[in-house]
PDB file of N, CA, C and O in Angstrom:
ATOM      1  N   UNK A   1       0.816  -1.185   0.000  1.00  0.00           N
ATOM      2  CA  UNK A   1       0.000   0.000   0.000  1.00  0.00           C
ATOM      3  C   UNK A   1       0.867   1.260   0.000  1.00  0.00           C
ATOM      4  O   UNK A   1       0.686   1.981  -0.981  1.00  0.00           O
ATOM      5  N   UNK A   2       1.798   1.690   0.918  1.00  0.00           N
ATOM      6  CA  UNK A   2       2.566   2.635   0.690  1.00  0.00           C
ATOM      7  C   UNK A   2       3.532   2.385  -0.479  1.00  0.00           C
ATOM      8  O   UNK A   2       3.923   3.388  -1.076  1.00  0.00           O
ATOM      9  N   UNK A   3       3.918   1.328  -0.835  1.00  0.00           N
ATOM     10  CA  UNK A   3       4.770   1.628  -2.168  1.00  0.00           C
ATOM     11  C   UNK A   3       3.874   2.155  -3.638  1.00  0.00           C
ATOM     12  O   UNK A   3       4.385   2.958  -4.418  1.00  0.00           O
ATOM     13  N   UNK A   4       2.676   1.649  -3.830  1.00  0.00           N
ATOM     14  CA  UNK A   4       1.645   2.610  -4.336  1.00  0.00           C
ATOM     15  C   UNK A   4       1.328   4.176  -4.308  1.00  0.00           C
ATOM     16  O   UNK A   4       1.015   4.903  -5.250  1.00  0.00           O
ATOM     17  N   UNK A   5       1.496   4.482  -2.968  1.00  0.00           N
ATOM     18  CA  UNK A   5       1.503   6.206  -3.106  1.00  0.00           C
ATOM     19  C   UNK A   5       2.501   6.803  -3.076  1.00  0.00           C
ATOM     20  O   UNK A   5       2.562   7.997  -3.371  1.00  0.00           O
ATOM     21  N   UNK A   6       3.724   5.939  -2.629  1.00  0.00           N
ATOM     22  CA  UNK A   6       4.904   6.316  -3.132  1.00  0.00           C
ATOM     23  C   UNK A   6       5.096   6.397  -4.781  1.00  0.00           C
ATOM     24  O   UNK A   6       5.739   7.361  -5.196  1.00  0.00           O
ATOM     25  N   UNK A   7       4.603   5.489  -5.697  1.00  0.00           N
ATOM     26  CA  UNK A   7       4.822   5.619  -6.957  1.00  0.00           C
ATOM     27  C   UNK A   7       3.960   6.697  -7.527  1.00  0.00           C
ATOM     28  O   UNK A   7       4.538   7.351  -8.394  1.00  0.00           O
ATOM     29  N   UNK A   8       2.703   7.067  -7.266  1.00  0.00           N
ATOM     30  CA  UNK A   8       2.019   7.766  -7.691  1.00  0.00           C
ATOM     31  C   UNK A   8       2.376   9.425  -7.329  1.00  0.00           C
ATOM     32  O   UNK A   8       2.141  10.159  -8.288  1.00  0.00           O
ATOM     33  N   UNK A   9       2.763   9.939  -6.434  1.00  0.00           N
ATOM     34  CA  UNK A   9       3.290  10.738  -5.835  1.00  0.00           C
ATOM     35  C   UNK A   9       4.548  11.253  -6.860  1.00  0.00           C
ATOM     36  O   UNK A   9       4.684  12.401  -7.286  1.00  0.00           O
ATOM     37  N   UNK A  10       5.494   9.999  -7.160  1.00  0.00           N
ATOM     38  CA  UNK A  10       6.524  10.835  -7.914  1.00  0.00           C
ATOM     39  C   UNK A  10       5.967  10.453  -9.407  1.00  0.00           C
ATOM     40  O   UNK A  10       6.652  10.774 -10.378  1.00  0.00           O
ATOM     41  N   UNK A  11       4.813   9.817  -9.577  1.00  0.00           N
ATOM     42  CA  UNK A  11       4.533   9.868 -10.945  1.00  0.00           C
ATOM     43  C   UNK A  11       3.744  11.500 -11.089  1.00  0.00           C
ATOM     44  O   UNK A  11       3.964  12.255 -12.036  1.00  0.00           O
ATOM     45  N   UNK A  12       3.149  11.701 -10.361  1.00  0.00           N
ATOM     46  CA  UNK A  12       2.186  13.188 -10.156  1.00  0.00           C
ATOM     47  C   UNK A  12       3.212  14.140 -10.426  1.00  0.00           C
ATOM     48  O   UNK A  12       3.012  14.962 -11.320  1.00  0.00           O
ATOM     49  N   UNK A  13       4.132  14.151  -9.875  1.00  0.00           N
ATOM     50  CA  UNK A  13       5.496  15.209  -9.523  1.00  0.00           C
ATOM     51  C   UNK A  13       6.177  15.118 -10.396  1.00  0.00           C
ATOM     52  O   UNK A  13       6.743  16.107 -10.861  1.00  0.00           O
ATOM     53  N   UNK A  14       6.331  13.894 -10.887  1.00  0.00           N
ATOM     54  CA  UNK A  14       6.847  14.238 -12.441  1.00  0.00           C
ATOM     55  C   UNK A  14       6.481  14.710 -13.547  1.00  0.00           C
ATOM     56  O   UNK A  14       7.226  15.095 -14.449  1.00  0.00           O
ATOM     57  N   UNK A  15       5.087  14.706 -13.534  1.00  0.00           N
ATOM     58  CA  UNK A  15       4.257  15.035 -14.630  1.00  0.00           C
ATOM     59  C   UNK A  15       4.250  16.527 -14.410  1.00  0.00           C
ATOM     60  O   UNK A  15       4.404  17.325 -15.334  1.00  0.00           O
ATOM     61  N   UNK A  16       4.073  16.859 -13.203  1.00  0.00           N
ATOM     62  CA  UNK A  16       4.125  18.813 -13.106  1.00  0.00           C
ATOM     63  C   UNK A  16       5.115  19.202 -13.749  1.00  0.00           C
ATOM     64  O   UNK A  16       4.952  20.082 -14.594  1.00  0.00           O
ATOM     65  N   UNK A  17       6.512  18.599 -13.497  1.00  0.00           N
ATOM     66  CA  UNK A  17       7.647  19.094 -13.880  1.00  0.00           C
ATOM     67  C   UNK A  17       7.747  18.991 -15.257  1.00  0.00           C
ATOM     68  O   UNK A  17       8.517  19.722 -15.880  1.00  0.00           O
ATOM     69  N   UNK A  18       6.742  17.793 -16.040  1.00  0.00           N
ATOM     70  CA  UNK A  18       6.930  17.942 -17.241  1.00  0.00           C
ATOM     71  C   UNK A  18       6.358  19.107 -17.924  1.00  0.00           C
ATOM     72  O   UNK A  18       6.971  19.658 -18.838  1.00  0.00           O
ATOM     73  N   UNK A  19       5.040  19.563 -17.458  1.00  0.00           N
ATOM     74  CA  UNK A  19       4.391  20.531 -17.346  1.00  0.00           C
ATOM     75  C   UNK A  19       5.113  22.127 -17.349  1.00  0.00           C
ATOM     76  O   UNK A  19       4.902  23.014 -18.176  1.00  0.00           O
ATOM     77  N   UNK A  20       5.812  22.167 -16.431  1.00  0.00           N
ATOM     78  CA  UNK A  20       6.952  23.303 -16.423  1.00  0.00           C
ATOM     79  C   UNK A  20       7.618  23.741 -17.255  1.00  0.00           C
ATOM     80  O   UNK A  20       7.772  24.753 -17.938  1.00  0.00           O
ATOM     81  N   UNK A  21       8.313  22.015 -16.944  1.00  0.00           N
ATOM     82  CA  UNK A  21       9.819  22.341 -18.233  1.00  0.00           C
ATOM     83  C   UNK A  21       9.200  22.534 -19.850  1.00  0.00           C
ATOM     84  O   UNK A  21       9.902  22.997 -20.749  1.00  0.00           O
ATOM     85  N   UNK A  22       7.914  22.144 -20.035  1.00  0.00           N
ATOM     86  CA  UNK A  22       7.308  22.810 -21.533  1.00  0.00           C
ATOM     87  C   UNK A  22       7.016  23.566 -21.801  1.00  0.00           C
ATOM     88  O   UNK A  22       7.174  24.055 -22.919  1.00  0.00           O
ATOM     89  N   UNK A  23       6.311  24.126 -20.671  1.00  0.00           N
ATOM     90  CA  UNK A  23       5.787  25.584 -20.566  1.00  0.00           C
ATOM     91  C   UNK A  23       6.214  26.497 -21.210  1.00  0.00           C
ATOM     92  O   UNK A  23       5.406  26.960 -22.016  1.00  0.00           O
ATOM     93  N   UNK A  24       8.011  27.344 -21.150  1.00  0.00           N
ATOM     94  CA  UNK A  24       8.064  28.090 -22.213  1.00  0.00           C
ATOM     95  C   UNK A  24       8.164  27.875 -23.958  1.00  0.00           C
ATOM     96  O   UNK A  24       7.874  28.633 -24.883  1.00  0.00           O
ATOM     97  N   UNK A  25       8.454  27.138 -23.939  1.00  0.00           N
ATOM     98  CA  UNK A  25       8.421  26.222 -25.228  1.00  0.00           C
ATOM     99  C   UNK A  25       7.082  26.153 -26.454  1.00  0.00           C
ATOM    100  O   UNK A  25       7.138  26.437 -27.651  1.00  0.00           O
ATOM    101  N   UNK A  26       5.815  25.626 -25.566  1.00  0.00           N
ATOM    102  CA  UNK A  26       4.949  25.764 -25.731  1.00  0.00           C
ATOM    103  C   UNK A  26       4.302  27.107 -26.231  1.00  0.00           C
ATOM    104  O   UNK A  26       3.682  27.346 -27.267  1.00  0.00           O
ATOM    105  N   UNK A  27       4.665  27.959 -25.101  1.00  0.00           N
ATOM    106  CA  UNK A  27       3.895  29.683 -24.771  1.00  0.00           C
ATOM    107  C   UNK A  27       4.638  30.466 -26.254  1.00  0.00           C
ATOM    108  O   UNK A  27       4.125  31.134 -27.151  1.00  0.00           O
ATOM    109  N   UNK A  28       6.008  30.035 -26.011  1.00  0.00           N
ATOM    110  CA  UNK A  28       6.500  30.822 -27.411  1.00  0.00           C
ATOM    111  C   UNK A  28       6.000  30.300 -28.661  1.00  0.00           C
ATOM    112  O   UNK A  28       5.986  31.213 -29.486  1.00  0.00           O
ATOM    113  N   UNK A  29       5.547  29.115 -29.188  1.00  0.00           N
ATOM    114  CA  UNK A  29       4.991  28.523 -30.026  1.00  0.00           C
ATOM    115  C   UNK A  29       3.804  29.189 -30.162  1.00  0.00           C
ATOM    116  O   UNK A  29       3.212  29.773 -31.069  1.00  0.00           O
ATOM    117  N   UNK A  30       3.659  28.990 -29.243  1.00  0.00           N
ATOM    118  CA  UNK A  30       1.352  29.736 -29.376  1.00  0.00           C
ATOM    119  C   UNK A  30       1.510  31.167 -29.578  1.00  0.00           C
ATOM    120  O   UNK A  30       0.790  31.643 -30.455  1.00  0.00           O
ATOM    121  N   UNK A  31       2.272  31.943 -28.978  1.00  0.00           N
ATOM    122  CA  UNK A  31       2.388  33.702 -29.149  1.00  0.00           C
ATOM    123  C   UNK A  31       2.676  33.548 -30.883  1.00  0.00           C
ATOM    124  O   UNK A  31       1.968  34.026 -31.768  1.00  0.00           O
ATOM    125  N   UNK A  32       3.642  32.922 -31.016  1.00  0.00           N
ATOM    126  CA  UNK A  32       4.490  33.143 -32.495  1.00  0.00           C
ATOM    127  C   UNK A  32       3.301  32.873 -33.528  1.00  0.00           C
ATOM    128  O   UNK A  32       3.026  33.761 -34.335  1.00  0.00           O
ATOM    129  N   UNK A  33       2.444  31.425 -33.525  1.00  0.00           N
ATOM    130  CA  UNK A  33       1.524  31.120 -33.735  1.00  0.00           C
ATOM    131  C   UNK A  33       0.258  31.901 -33.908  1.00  0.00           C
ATOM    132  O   UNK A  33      -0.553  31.672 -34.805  1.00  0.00           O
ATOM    133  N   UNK A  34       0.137  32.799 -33.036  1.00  0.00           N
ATOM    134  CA  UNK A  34      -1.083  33.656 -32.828  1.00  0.00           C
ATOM    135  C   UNK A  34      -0.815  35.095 -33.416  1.00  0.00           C
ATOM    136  O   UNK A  34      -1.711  35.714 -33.990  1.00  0.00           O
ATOM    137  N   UNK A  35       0.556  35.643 -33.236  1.00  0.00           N
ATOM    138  CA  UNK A  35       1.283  36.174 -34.424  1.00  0.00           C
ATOM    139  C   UNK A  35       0.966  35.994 -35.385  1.00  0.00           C
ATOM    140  O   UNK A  35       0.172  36.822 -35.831  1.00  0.00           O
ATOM    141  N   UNK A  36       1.253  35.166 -36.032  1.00  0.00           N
ATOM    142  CA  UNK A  36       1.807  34.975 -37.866  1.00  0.00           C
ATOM    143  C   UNK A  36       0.199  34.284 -38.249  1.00  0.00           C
ATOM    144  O   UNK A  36      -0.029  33.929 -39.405  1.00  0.00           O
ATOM    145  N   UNK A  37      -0.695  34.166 -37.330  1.00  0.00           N
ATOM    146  CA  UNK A  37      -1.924  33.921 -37.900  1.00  0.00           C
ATOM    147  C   UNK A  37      -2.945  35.631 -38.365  1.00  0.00           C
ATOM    148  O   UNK A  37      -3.604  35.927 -39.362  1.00  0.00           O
ATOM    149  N   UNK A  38      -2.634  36.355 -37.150  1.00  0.00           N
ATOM    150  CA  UNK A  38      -2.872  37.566 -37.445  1.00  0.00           C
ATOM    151  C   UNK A  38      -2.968  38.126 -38.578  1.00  0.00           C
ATOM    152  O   UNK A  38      -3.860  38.487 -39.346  1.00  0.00           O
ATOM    153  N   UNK A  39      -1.117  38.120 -38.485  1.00  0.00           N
ATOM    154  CA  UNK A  39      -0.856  39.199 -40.054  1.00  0.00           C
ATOM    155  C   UNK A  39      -1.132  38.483 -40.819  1.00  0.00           C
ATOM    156  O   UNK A  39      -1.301  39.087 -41.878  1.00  0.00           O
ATOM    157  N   UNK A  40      -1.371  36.959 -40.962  1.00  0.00           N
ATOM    158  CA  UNK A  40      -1.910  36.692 -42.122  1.00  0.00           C
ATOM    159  C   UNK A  40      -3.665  36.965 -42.185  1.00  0.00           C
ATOM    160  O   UNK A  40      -4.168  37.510 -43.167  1.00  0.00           O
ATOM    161  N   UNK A  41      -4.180  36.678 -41.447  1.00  0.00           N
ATOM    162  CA  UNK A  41      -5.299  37.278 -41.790  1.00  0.00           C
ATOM    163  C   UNK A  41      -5.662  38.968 -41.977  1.00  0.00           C
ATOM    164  O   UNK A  41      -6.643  39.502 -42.494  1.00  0.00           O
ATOM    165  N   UNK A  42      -4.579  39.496 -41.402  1.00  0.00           N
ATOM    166  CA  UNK A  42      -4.821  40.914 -41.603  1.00  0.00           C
ATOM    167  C   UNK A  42      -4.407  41.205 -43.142  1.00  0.00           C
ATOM    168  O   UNK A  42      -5.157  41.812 -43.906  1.00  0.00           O
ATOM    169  N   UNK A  43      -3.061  40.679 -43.538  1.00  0.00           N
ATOM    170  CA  UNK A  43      -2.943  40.476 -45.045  1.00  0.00           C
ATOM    171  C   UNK A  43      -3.131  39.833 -46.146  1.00  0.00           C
ATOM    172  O   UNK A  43      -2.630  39.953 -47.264  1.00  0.00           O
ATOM    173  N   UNK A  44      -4.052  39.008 -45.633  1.00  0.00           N
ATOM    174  CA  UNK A  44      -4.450  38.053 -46.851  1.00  0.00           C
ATOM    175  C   UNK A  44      -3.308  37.067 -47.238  1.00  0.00           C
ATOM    176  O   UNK A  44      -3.562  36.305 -48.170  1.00  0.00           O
ATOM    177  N   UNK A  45      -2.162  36.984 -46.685  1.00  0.00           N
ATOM    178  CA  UNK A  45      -1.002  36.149 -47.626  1.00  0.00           C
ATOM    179  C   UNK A  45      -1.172  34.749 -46.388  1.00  0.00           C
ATOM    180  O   UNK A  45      -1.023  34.693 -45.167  1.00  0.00           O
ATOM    181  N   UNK A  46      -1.640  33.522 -47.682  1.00  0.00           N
ATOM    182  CA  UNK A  46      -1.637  31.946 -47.160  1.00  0.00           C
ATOM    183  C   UNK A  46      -0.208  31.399 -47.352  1.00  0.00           C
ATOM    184  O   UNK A  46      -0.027  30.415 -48.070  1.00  0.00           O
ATOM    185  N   UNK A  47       0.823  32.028 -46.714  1.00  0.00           N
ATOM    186  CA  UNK A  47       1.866  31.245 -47.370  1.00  0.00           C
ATOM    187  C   UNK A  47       2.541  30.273 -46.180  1.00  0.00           C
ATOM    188  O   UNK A  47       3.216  30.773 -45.281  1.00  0.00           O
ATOM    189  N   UNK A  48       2.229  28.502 -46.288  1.00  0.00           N
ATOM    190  CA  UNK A  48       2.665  27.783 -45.508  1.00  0.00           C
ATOM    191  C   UNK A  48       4.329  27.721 -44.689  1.00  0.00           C
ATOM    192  O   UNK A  48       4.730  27.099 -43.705  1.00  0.00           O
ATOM    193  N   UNK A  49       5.057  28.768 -45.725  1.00  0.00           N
ATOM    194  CA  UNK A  49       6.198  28.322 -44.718  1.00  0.00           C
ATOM    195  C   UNK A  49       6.203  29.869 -43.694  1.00  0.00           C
ATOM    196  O   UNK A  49       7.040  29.905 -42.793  1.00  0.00           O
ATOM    197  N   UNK A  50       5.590  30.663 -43.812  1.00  0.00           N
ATOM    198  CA  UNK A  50       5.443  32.267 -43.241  1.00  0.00           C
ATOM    199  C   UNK A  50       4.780  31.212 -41.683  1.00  0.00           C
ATOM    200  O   UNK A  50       4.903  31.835 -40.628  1.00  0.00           O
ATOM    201  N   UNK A  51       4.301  30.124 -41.573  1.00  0.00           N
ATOM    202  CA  UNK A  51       3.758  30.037 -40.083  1.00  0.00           C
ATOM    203  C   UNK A  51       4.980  29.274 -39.181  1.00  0.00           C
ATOM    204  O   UNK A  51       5.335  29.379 -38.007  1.00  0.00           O
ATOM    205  N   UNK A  52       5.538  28.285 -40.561  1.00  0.00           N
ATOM    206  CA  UNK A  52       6.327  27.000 -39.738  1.00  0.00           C
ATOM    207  C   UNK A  52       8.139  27.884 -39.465  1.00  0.00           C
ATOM    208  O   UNK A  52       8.735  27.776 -38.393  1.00  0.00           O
ATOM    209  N   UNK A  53       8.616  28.556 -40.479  1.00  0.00           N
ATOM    210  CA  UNK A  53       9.796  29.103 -40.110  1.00  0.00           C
ATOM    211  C   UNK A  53       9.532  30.025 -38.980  1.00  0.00           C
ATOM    212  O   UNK A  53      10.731  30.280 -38.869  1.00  0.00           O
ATOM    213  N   UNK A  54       9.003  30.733 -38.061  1.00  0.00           N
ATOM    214  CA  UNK A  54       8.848  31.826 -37.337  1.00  0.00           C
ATOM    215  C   UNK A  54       8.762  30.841 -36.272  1.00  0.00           C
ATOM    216  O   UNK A  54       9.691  30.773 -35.467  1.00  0.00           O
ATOM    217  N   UNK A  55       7.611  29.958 -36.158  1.00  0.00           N
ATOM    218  CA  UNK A  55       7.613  28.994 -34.914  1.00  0.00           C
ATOM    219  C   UNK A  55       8.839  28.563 -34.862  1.00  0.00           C
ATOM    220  O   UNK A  55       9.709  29.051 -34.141  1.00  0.00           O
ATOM    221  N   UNK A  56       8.969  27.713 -35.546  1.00  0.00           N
ATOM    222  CA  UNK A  56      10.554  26.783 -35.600  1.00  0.00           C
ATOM    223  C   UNK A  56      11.479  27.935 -34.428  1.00  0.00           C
ATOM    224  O   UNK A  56      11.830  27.694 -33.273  1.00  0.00           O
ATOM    225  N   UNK A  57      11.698  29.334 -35.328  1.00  0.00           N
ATOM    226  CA  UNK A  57      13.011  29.656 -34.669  1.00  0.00           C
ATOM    227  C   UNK A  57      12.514  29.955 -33.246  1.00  0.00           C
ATOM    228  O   UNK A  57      13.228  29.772 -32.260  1.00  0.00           O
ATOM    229  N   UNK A  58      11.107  30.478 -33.178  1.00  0.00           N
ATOM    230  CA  UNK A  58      10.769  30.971 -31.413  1.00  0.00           C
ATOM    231  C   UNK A  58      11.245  29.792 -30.839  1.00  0.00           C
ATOM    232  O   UNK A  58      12.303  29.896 -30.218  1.00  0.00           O
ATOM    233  N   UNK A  59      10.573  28.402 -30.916  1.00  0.00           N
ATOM    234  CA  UNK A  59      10.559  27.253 -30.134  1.00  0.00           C
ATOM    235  C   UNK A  59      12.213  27.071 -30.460  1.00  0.00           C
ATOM    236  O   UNK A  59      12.348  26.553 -29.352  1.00  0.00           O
ATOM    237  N   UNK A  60      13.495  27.044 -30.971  1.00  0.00           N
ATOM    238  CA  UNK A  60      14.530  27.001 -30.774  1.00  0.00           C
ATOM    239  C   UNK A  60      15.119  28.130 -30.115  1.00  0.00           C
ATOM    240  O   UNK A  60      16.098  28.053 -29.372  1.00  0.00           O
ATOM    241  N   UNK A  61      14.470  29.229 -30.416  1.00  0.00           N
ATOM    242  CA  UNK A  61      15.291  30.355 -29.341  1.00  0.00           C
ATOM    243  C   UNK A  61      14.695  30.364 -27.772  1.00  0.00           C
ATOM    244  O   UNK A  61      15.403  30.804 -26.867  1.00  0.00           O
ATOM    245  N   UNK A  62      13.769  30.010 -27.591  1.00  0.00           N
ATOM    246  CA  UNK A  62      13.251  29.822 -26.024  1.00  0.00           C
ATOM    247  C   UNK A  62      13.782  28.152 -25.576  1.00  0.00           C
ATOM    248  O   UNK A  62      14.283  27.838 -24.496  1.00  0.00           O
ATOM    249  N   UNK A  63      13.560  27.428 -26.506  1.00  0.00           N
ATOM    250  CA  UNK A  63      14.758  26.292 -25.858  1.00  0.00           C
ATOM    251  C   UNK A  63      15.635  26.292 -25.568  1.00  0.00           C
ATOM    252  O   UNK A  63      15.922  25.633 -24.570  1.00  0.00           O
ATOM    253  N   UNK A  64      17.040  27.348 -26.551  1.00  0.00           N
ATOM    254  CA  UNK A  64      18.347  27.801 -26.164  1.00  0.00           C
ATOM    255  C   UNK A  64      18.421  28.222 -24.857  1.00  0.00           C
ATOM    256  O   UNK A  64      19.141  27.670 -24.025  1.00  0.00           O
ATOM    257  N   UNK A  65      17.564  29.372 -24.578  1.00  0.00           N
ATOM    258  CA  UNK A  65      17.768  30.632 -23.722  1.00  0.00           C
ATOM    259  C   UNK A  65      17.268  29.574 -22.560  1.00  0.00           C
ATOM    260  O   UNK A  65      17.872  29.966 -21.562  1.00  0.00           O
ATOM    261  N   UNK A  66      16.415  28.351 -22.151  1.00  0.00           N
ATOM    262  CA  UNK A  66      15.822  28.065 -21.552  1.00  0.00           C
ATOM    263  C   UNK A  66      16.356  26.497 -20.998  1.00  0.00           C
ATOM    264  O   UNK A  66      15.862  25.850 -20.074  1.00  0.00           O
ATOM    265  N   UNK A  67      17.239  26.208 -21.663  1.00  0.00           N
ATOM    266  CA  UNK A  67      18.218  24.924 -21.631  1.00  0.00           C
ATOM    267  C   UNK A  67      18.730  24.985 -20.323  1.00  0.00           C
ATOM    268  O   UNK A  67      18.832  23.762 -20.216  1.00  0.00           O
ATOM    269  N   UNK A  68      19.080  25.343 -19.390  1.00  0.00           N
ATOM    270  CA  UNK A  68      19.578  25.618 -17.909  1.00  0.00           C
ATOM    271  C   UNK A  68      18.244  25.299 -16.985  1.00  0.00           C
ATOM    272  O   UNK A  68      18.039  24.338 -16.243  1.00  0.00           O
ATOM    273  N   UNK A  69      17.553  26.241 -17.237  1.00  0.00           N
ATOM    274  CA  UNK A  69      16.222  25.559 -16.335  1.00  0.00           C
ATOM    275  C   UNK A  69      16.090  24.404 -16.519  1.00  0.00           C
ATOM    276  O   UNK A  69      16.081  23.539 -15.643  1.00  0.00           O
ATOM    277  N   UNK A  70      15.976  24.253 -17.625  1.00  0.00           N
ATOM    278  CA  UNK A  70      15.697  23.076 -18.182  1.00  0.00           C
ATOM    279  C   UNK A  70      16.273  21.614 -17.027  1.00  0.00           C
ATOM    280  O   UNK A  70      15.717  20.928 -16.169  1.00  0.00           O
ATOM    281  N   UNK A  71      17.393  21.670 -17.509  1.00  0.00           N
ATOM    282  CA  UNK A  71      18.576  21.024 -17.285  1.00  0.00           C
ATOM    283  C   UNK A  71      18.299  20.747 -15.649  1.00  0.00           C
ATOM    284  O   UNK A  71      18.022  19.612 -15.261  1.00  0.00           O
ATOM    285  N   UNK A  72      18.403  21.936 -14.686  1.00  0.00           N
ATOM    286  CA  UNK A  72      18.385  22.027 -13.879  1.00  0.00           C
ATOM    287  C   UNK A  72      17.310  21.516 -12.877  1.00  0.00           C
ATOM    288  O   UNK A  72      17.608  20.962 -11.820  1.00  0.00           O
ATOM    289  N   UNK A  73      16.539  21.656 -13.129  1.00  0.00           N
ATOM    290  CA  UNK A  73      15.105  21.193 -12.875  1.00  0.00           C
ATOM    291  C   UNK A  73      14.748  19.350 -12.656  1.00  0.00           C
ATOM    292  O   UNK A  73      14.350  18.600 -11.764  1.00  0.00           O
ATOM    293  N   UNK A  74      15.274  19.253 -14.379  1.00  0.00           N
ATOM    294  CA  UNK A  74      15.408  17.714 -13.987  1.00  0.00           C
ATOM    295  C   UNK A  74      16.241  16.989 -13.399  1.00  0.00           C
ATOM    296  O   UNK A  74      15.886  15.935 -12.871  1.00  0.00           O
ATOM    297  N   UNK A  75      17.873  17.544 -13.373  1.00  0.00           N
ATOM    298  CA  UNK A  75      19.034  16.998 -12.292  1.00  0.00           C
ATOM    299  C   UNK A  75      18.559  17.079 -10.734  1.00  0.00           C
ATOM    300  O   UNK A  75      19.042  16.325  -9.889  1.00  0.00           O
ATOM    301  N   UNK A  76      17.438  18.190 -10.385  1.00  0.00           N
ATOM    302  CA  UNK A  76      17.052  18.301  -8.806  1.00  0.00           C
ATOM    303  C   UNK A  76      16.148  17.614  -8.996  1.00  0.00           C
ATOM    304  O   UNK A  76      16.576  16.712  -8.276  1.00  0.00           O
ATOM    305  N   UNK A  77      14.978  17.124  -9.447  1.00  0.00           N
ATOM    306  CA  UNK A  77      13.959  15.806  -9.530  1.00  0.00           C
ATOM    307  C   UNK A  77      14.663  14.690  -9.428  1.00  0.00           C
ATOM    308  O   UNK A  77      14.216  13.940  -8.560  1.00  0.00           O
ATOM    309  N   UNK A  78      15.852  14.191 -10.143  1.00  0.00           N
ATOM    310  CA  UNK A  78      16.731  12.421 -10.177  1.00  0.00           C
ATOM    311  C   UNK A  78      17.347  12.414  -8.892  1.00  0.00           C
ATOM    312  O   UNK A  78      17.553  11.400  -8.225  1.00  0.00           O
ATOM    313  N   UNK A  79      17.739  14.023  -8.450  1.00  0.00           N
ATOM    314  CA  UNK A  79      18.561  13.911  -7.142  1.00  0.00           C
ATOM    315  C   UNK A  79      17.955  13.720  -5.734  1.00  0.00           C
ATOM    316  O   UNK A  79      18.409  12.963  -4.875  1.00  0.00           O
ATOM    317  N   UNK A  80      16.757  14.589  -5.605  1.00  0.00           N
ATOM    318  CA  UNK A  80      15.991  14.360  -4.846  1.00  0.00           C
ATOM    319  C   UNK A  80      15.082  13.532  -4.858  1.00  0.00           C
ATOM    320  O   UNK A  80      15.178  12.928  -3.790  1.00  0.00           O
ATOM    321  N   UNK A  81      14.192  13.112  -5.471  1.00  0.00           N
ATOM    322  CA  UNK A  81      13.261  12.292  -5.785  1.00  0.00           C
ATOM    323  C   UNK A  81      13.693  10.687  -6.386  1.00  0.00           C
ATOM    324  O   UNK A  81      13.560   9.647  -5.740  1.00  0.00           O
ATOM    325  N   UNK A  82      14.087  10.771  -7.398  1.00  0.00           N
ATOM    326  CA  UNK A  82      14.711   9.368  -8.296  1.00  0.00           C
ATOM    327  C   UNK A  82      15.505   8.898  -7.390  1.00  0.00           C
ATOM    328  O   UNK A  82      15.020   8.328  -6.413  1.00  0.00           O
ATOM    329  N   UNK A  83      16.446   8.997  -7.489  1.00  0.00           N
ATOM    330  CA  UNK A  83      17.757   8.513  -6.665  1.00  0.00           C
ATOM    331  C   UNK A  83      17.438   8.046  -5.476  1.00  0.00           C
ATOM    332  O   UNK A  83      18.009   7.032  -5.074  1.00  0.00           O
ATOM    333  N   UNK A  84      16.644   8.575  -4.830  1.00  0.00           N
ATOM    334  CA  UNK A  84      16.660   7.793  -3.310  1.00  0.00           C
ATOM    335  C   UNK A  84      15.853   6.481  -3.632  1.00  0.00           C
ATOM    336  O   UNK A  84      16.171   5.355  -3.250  1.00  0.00           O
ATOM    337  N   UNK A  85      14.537   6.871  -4.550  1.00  0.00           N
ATOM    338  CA  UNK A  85      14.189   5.396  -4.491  1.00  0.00           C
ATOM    339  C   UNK A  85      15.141   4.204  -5.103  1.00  0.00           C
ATOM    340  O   UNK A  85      15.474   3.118  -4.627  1.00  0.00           O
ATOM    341  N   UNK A  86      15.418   4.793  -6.248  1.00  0.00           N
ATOM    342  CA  UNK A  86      16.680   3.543  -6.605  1.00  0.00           C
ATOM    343  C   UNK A  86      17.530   2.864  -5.516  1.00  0.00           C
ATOM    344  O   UNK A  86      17.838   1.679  -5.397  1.00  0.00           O
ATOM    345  N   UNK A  87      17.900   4.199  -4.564  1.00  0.00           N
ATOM    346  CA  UNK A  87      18.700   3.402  -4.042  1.00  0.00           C
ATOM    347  C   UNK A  87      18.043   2.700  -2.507  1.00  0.00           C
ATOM    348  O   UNK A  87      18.747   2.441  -1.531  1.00  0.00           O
ATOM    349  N   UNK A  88      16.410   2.461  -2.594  1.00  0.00           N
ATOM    350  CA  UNK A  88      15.798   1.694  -1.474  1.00  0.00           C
ATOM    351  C   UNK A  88      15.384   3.012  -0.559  1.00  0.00           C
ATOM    352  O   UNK A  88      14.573   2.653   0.294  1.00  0.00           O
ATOM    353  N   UNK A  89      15.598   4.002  -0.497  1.00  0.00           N
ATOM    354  CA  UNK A  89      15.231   5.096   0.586  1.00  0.00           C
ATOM    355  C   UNK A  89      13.915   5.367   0.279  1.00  0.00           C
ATOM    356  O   UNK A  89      13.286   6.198   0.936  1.00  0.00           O
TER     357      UNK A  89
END
């Protein structure tokens, strides 16, 4: 019974963190997205790569800039959380 809410607990806690660590990723996608849908409807121009090149670079420039959190976030989840159960704690 407790090894059950023990698993669920860091399954819950992991899932937030997945939640997090997407978060900017995501947000810059949808702004950029909500962008380049605009001016296209404000200008009439359907041109398929005017949506996918602009996303592309947001979601690589907020991944760059965002790679440390990133990083960081999940090394303190394996350290605190992972790791002890592996090792029986």
């Amino acid at each position: 019974m407790q090894s059950d809410a023990i698993f669920f607990d860091t399954l819950r806690q992991g899932l937030w963190i997945a939640v997090i660590i997407s978060a900017p990723v995501l947000t810059a996608a949808l702004l950029a997205g909500v962008t380049i849908g605009l001016f296209q409807a404000l200008t009439s121009i359907q041109e398929m790569t005017l949506t996918f090149v602009p996303k592309l670079v947001a979601i690589v420039g907020v991944f760059w800039v965002s790679m440390s959190f990133m990083t960081q976030t999940l090394v303190s989840f394996l350290h605190e959380r992972i790791a002890p159960l592996i090792a029986g704690g």
